[in-house]
C-alpha positions as CSV (number, residue, x, y, z in Angstrom):
1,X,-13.8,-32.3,114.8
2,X,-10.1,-31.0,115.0
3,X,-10.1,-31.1,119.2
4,X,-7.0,-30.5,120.4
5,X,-5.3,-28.7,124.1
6,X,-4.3,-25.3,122.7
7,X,-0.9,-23.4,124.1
8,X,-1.3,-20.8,125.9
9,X,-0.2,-17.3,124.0
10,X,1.6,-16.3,126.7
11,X,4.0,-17.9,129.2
12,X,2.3,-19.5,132.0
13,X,3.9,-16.9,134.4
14,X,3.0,-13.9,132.3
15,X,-0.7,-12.9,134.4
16,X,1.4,-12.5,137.5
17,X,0.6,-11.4,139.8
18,X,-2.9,-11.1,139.1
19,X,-3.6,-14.5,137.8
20,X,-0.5,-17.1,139.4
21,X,1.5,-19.4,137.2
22,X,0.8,-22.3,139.6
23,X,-3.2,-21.5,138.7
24,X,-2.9,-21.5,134.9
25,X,-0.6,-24.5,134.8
26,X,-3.8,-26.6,137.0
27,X,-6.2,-24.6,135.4
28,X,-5.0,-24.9,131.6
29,X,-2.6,-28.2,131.7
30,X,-5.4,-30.4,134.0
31,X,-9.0,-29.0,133.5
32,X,-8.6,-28.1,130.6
33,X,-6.6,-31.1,128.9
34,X,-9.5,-32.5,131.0
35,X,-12.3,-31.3,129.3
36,X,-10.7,-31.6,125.8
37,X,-9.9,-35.7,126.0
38,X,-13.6,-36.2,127.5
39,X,-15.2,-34.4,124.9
40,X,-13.1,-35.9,121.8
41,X,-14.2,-39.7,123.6
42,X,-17.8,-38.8,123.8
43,X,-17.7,-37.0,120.6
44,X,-15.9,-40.5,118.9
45,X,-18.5,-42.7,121.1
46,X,-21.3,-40.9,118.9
47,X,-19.8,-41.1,115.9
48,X,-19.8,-37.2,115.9
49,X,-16.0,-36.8,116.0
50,X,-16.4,-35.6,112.1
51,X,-18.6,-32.1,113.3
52,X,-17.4,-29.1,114.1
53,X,-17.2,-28.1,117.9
54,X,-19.3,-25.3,117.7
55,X,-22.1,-27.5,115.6
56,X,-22.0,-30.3,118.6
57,X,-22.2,-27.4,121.3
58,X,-25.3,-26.0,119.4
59,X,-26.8,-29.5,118.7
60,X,-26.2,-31.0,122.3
61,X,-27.5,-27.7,124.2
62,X,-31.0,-28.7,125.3
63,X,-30.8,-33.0,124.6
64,X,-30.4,-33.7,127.7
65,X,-29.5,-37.5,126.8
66,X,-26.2,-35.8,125.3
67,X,-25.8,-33.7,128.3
68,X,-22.1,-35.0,129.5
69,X,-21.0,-34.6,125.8
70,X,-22.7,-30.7,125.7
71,X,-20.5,-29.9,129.4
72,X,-17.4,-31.2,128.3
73,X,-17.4,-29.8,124.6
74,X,-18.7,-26.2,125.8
75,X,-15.8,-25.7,128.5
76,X,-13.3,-26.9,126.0
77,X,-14.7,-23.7,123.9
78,X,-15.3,-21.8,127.1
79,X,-11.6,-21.9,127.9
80,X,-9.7,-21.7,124.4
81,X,-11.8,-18.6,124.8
82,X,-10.9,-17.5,127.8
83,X,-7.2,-17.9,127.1
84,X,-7.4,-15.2,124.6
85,X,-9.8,-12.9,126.5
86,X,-6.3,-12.4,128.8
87,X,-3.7,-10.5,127.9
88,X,-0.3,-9.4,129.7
89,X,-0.6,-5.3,130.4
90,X,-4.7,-5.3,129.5
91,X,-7.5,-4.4,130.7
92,X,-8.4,-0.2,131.1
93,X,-10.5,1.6,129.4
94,X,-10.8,-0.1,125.6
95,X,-9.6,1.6,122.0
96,X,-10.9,0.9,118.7
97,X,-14.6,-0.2,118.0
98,X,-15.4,-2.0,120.9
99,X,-14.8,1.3,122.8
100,X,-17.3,3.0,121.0
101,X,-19.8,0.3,121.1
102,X,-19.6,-0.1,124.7
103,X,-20.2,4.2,124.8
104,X,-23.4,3.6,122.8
105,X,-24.6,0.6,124.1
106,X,-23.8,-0.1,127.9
107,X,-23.0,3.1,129.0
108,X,-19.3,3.6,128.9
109,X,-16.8,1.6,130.2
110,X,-17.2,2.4,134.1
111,X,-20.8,1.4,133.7
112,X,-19.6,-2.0,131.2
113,X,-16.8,-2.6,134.1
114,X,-19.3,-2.6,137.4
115,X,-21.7,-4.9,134.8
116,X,-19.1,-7.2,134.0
117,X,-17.8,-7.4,137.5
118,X,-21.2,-7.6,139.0
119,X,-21.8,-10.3,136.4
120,X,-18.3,-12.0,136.9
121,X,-19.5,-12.0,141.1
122,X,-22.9,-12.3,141.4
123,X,-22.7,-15.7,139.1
124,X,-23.9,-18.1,141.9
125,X,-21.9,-21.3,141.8
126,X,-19.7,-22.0,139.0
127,X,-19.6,-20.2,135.9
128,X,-18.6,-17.2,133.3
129,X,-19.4,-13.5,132.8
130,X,-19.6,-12.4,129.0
131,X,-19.5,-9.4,126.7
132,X,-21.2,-10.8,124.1
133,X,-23.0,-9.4,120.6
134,X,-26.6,-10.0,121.3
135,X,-28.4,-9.2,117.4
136,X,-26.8,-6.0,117.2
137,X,-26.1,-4.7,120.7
138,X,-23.5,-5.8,123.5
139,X,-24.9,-6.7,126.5
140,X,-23.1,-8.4,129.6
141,X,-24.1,-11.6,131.0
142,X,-23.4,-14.5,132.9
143,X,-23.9,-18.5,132.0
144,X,-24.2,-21.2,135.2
145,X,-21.7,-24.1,134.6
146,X,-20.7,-25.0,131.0
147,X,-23.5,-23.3,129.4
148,X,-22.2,-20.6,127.1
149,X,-23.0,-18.0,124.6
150,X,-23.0,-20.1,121.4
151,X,-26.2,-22.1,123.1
152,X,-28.1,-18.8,122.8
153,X,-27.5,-17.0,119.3
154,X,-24.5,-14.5,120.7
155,X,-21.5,-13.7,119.7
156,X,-18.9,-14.2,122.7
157,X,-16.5,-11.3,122.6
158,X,-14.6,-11.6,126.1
159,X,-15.1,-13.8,128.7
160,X,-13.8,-14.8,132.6
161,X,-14.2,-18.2,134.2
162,X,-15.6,-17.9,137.8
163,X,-15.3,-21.8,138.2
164,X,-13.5,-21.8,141.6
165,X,-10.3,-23.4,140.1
166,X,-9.7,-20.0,137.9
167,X,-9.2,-18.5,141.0
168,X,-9.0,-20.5,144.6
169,X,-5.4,-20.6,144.9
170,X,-4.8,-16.9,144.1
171,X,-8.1,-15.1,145.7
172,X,-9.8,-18.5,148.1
173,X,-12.7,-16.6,148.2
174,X,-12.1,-13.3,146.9
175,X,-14.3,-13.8,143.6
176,X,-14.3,-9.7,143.7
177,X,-10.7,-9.4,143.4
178,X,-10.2,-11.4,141.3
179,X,-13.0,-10.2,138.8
180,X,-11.1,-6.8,139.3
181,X,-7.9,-8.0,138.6
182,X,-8.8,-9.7,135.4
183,X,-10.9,-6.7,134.3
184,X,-8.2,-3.8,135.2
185,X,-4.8,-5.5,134.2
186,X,-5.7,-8.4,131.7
187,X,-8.6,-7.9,129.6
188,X,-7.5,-8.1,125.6
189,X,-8.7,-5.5,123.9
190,X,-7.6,-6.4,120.6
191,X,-9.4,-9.8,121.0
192,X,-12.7,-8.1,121.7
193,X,-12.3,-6.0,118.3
194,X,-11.2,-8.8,116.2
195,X,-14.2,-10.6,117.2
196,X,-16.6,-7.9,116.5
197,X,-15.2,-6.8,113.4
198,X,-14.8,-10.5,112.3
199,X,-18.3,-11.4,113.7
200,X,-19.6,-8.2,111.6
201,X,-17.9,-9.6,108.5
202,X,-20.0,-12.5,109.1
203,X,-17.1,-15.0,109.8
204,X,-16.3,-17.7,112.5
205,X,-15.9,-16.4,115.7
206,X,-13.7,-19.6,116.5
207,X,-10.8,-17.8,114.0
208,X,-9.2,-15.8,117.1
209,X,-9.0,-18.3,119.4
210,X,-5.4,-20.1,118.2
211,X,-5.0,-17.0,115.9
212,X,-1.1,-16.0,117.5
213,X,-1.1,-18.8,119.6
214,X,2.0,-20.4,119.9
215,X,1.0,-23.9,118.8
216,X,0.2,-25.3,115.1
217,X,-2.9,-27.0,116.4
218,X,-5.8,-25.6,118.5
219,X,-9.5,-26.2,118.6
């Protein structure tokens, strides 16, 4: 397991002023550099260091006695992720394939957009909303703490963090507006079709997250 802190692919300014460069420098440079060095020391402690992240997130789901290594692991996945789901100028209506599925499958995007903010809001506690590939259909949905898509069979597509530190200093308790902001102005597009089309192609869905990062190492 190749577990490193991935850059950002943008500046750490470059959400503003939707998502503040004084979040993503706590959010990205403490939890999660926090997440990554607890999972690589539990993965070591378990002689499991050798397995792929997505294999240890997959095996550790539901053994409870490897619980710690399970949260630590999925949020270092859950944010690479994350990072790439943003995008400076994003968000709006979607182009390409994805638009079309979310047309046949959810709706449209208004209806996709009240899901995924109604997902993004009504997650009680910590947590993420998804767009995921569930068999052959996207659906929306939401995961409680570090639980995420790769525990169920789906194929992640885009995701927000609603963990409080994604948003607190920005929103305090404005979950709403913030959910808006991030699904309005910063959703990445592009992501979302390179994981379908790459998930339909039957490869990793692990290849966008450092693909045009701006770092030689990622997860």
């Amino acid at each position: 397991m190749n577990l490193t802190l991935p850059m950002l692919p943008y500046p750490d300014d470059a959400l503003e002023p939707h998502i503040s460069r004084a979040t993503l420098k706590i959010h990205h440079g403490k939890h999660h550099r926090a997440y990554v060095e607890k999972a690589k020391a539990l993965a070591k402690e378990l002689r499991l260091d050798d397995q792929p992240l997505e294999w240890i997130i997959q095996q550790t789901a539901k053994e409870d006695r490897h619980r710690a290594l399970f949260n630590n692991a999925a949020q270092a996945w859950n944010h690479a992720f994350y990072w790439r789901s943003l995008v400076p100028n994003g968000g709006g209506a979607p182009t390409g394939e994805i638009g079309k599925r979310i047309d046949s499958d959810l709706g449209g995007y208004d209806t996709f957009a009240q899901q995924f903010a109604d997902a993004a809001v009504g997650q009680f506690g910590s947590g993420w909303a998804w767009l995921v590939l569930d068999g052959d259909k996207l659906r929306v949905t939401a995961t409680s703490n570090a639980d995420t898509p790769l525990a169920h069979g789906q194929t992640p597509l885009l995701g927000i963090d609603v963990w409080e530190h994604a948003y607190y200093l920005d929103y305090q308790n404005r979950r709403a507006d913030y959910a808006a902001g991030v699904i309005e102005h910063l959703i990445n597009w592009d992501f979302a079709n390179r994981n379908l089309s790459r998930r339909k192609a039957s490869a990793s869905v692990l290849q966008p997250l450092v693909e045009g990062a701006r770092t030689s190492t990622g997860l």
